[in-house]
C-alpha positions in Angstrom: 155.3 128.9 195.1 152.9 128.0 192.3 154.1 128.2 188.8 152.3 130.1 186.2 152.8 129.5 182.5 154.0 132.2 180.5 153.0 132.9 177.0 156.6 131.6 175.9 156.1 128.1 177.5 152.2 128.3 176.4 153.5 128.3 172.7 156.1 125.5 173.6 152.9 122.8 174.1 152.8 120.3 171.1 148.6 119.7 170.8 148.7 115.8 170.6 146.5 114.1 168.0 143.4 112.6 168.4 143.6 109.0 168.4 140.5 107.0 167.6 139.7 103.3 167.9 139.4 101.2 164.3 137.4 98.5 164.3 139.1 96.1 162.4 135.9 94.8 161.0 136.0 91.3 158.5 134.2 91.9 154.6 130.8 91.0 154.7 130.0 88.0 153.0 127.4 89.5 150.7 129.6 91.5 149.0 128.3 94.0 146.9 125.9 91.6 146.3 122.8 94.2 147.3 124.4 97.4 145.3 124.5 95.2 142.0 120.7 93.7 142.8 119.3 96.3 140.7 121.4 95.3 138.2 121.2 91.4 138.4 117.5 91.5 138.0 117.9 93.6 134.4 120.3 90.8 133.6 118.1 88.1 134.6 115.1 89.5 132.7 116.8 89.8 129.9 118.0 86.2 129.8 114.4 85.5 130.1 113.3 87.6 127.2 115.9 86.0 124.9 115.2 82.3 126.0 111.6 83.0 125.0 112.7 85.1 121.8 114.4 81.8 120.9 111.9 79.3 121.0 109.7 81.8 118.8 112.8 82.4 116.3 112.9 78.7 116.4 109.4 78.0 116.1 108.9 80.5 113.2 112.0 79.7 111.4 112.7 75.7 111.5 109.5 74.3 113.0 106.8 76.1 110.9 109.1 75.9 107.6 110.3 72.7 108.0 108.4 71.1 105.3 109.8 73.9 103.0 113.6 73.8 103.4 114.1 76.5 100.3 111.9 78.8 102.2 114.8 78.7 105.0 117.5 80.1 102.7 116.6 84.2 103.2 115.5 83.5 107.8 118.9 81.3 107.9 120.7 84.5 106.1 119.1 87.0 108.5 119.8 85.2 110.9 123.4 84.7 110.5 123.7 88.6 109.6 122.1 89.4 112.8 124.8 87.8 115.0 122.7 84.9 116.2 123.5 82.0 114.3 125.0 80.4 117.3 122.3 80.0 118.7 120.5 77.9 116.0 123.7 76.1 114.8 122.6 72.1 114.3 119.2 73.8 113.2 120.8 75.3 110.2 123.3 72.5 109.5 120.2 70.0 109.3 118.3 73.1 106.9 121.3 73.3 104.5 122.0 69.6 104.6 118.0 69.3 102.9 118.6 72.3 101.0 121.8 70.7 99.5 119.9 67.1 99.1 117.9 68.7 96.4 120.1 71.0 95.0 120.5 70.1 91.7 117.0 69.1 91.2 115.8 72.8 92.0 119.3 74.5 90.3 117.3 75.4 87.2 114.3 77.5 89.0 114.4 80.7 91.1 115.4 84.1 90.5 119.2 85.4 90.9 118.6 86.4 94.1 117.7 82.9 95.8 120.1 81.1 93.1 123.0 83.1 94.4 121.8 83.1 98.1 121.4 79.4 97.9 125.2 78.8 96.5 126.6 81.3 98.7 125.0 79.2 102.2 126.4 75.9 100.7 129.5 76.7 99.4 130.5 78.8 102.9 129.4 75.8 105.0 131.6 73.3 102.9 129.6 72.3 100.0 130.8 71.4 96.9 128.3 73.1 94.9 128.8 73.9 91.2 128.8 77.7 89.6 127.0 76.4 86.8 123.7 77.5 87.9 124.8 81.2 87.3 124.6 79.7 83.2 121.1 80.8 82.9 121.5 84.3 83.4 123.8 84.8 80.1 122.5 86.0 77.3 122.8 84.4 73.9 126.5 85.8 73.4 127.6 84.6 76.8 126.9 88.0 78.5 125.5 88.3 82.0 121.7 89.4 81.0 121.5 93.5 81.2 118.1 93.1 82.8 119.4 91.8 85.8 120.9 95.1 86.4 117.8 96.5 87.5 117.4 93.5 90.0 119.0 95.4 92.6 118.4 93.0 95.4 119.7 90.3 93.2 122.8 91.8 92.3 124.1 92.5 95.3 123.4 88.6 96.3 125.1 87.3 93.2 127.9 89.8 94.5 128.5 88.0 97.5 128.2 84.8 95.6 130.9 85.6 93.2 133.5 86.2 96.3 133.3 82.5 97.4 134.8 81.5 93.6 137.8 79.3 93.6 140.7 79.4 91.1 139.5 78.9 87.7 136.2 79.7 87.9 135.6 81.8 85.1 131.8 82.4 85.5 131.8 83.9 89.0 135.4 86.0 88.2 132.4 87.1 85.2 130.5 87.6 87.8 132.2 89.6 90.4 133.5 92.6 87.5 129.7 92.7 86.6 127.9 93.3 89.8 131.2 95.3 91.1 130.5 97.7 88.1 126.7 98.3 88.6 126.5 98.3 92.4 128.7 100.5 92.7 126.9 102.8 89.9 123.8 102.6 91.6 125.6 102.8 95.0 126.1 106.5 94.0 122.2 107.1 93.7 121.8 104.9 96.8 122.6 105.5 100.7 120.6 102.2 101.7 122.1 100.2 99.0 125.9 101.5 99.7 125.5 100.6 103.4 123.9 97.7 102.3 127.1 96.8 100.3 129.7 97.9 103.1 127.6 95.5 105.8 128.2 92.6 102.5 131.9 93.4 102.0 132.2 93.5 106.0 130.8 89.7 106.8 133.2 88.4 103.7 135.9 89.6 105.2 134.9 88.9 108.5 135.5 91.4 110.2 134.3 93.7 113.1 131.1 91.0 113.5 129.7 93.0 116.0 129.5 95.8 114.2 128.2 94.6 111.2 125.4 92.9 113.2 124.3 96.4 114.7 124.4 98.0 111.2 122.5 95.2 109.7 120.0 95.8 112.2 119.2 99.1 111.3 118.5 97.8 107.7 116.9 94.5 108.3 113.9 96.6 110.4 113.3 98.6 107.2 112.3 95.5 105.6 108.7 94.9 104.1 108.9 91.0 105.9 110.9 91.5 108.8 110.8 89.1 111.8 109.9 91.0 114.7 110.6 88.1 117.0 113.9 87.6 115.6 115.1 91.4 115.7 114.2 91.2 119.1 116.3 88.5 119.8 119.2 90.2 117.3 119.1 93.2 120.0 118.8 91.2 123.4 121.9 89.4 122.1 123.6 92.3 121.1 122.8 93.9 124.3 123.7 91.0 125.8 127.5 90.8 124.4 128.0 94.6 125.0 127.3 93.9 128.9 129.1 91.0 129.1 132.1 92.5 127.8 131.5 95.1 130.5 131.9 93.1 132.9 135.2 91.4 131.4 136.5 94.9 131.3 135.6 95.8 135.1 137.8 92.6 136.3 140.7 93.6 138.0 
């Protein structure tokens, strides 16, 4: 007698899962080699763009000006400002080594801007350069000249000169209370010239390099004699950094 299935037993069936085959396939070894091509050939062309970048910077900078070391002190500055210097780092030592060769034949001449630009690259790369150059900016009473005050670009150079000072030096502790008093007057009247003196205070301290790369750009392309060629170069490398830190960041 056949046996039909009554809706009791009909609820009693369990409905079994259904299985499928995995193939248990091995990683392919490309990688992600194809999703990241896009990617690889931004990187690649920007490594291209900066090699060339570099021989112009180079070319411009220490090849064309070679025969003129004193006209190296302001490019070697940008330069160093923008991030790059390690890029040109025997070229400058070989500049400054000239530069300092002749230094106290040329002491007397130049304005206070490329006098105190001119101590400040020596004495931060180990030169024993005197502060007596700074002498022929005092007045007859031993005061710091008041007509330097409207040298604005010259002040804020002899600024940074005046933090290298070491104990005892009486001129540059002169000299640092003097252009700290009238930067920071005309800083109030000034929004270039205040972020110009943050991106100053920032590199003598050292600190956040990156950042004070990416702010100096953003001044130095305001300038009248800008290098194109070498603020190109300043952004590729910046560029550069920011992805390679990326990537440091994305390793597991």
């Amino acid at each position: 007698m056949p046996v039909h299935a009554t809706p009791a037993a009909e609820s009693q069936i369990i409905s079994m899962p259904e299985w499928r085959r995995t193939a248990n396939f091995k990683p392919s070894v490309w990688g992600d080699r194809f999703a990241n091509y896009a990617e690889d050939i931004i990187t690649q062309t920007q490594m291209q763009e900066q090699v060339e970048e570099l021989k112009q910077v180079r070319k411009e900078v220490f090849t064309n000006a070679a025969d003129d070391s004193s006209h190296q002190l302001k490019p070697i500055d940008e330069i160093q400002r923008l991030g790059v210097a390690y890029h040109f780092e025997s070229e400058i030592d070989q500049a400054l080594e000239r530069i300092h060769e002749t230094y106290q034949d040329i002491h007397d001449g130049g304005d206070l801007y490329n006098v105190a630009l001119r101590f400040r690259l020596l004495r931060r790369h180990g030169y024993n350069v005197s502060c007596d150059v700074f002498n022929k900016f005092k007045d007859t009473n031993g005061d710091y000249k008041k007509s330097l005050v409207t040298d604005l670009s010259g002040m804020l150079s002899f600024y940074e000169a005046a933090h290298l000072r070491v104990h005892g030096e009486k001129l540059l502790e002169e000299a640092l209370v003097f252009t700290t008093t009238h930067l920071q007057s005309a800083s109030a009247k000034s929004s270039l010239l205040k972020t110009q003196i943050t991106e100053a205070v920032e590199r003598l301290l050292k600190t956040m390099e990156r950042l004070g790369a990416r702010r100096y750009m953003s001044i130095y392309q305001d300038e009248a004699s800008y290098s194109e060629n070498l603020l190109k170069l300043a952004k590729l490398d910046f560029n550069w950094q920011c992805l390679h830190k990326k990537e440091l960041s994305d390793i597991p």
